[in-house]
N, C-alpha and C positions, 0 to 999 in steps of 0.2 A: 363040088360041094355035096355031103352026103345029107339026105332027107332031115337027119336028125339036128345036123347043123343048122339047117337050113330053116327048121321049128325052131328053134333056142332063140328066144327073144333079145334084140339086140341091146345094149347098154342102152343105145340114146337113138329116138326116135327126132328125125325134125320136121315140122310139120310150117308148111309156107302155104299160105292162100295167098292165091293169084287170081286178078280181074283184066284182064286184056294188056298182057303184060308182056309180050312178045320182045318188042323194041329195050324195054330193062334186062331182062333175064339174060338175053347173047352173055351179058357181061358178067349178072351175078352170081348167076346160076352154076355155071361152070368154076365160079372163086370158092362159091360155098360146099360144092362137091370133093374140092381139091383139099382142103382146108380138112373136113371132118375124115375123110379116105384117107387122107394122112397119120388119123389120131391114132392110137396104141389100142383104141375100144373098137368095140364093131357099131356098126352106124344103121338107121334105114329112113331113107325121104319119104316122107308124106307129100303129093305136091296137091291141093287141091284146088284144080279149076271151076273158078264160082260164077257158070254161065257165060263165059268170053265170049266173043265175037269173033275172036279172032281164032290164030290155033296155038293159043296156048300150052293146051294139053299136048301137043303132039310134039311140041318144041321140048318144052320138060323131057318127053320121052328121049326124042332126039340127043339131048343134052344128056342125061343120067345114065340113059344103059336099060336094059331093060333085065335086068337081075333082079334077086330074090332082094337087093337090100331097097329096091326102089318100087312105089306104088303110089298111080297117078292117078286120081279120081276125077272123075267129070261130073260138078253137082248142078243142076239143069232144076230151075232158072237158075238166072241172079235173083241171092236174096241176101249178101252183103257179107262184111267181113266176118262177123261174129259168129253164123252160121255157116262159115265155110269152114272156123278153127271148129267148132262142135265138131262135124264132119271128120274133120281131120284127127284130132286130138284123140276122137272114141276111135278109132281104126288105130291109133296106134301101138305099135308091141312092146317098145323100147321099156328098160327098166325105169327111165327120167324120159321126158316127155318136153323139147324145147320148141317151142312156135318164134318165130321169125320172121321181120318184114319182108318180101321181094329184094326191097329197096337194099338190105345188108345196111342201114342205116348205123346198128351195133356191128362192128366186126364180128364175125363170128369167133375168133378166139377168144372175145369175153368171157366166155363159156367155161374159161379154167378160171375163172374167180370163180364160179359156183359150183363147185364139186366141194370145197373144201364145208360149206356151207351144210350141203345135203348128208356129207359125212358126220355130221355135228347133230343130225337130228333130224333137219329141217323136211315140210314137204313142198314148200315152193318156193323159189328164191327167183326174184325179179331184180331186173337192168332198172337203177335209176338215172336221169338224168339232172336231177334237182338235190342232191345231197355231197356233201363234201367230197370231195374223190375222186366228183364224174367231171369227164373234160368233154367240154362239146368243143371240138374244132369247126363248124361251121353252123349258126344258129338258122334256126326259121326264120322265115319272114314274123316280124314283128306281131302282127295278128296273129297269127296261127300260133306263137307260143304266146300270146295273150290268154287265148281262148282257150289253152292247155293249162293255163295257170289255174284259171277262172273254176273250169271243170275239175281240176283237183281240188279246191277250195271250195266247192258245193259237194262234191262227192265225200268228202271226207266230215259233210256234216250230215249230210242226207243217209249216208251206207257205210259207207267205211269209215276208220279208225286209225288213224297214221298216220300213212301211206304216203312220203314224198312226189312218187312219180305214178298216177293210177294210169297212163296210156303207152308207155314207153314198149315198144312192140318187140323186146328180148323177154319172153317170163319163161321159165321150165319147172316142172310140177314131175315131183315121182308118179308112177301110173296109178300108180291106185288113189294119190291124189288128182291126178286129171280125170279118172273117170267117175268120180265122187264130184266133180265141180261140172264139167261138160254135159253130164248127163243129167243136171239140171238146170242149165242155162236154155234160156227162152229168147233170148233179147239177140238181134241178127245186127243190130246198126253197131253206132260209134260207141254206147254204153255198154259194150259185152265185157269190157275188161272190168268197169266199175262192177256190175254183177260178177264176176267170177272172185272178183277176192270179197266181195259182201256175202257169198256162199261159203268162201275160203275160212273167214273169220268166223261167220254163222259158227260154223261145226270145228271151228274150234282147230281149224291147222297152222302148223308153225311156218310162216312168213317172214323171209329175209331179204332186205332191201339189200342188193348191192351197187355201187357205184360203177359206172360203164364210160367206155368213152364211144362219142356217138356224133354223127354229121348228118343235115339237113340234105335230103335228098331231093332235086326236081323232079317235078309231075306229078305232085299229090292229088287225088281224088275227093278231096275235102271240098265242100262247099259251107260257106263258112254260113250262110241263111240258112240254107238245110240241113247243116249238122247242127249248129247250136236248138236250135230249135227239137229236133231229134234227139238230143245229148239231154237236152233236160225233162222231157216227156220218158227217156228212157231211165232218171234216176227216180222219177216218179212211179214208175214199173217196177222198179226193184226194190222201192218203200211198199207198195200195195203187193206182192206179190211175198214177199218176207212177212209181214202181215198175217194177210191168208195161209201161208203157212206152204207155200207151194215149193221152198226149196228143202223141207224139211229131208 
């Protein structure tokens, strides 16, 4: 690959945070590699290790290759999901910018629903799972999309404006709208995504919901006393902090 090639930013960047994620990854990691090396565009992994324990980072490497389409950051401590996608998202080169659970919870071919989307105008277009279209073949435990409901139905009175699904962990943003949103997000916990489209909205970007199909994955890291509680302190940060004027 020549120097020049090798600067030209790639069409689609994907950017996964990982929390001691060794035991998941053998399996995803390797589908979502296969899956986008496949595609007709050029690709580059973001994988960003958010303080493991374990050797996350070094499995990613193992896994990916260590080429110019792949870069694996080690961000040291843990300080949670939200700040691991900043992280990631601002290092990105791709001309669209898509963040992704570990889990592959969305298939990653969803991804061709939202090309047609971004062709149309758009600067983010996000996975729903709560709108006509979307097929969940395996649901949550019953709590966990209680408290998913819950939080989209306070978010969307407290910040946002819409929004069927504010947590669904499929969104892709053109770059220049990901560094317009990232680069003013503050919030590290479970309200990063509610902050990033209450930034999105703020300044006025075109937002398309699409329908995804998507399965409940074991081993979430959710605690449902310390995230609810964190979930609603965090839309109160994003009310006081819009406010003040800080995402301006």
């Amino acid at each position: 690959m020549t120097d020049a090639h090798a600067n030209t930013p790639p069409k689609l960047s994907i950017v996964v945070p990982m929390y001691n994620e060794t035991r998941r990854m053998r399996h995803t990691l390797p589908l979502l590699a296969d899956f986008f090396r496949g595609q007709d565009y050029s690709v580059e992994f973001v994988v960003v290790d958010d303080g493991s324990s374990d050797d996350t980072a070094q499995m990613a490497r193992r896994i990916l290759g260590d080429g110019t389409d792949v870069n694996v950051i080690e961000s040291r401590p843990n300080r949670g999901k939200g700040h691991a996608l900043k992280v990631g998202m601002l290092a990105a080169r791709g001309e669209y910018v898509l963040f992704t659970d570990a889990d592959l919870s969305t298939p990653p071919a969803e991804i061709g629903k939202f090309w047609p989307w971004f062709e149309a105008g758009f600067d983010v277009v996000i996975g729903s799972r709560k709108m006509a279209g979307a097929v969940l073949e395996k649901h949550q435990p019953l709590w966990r999309e209680s408290m998913g409901k819950v939080f989209t139905w306070l978010t969307n009175r407290i910040a946002t404006r819409g929004i069927s699904d504010i947590t669904c962990g499929f969104k892709c943003f053109t770059h220049d709208a990901a560094q317009t949103l990232f680069s003013r997000s503050v919030i590290d916990d479970w309200s990063f995504d509610a902050e990033v489209l209450f930034i999105a909205q703020k300044h006025h970007l075109r937002i398309k919901e699409v329908p995804v199909h998507w399965h409940d994955e074991t081993g979430t890291k959710v605690r449902i006393a310390r995230d609810a509680s964190r979930a609603l302190l965090g839309l109160a940060k994003i009310r006081i902090n819009g406010i003040r004027g800080k995402y301006r």
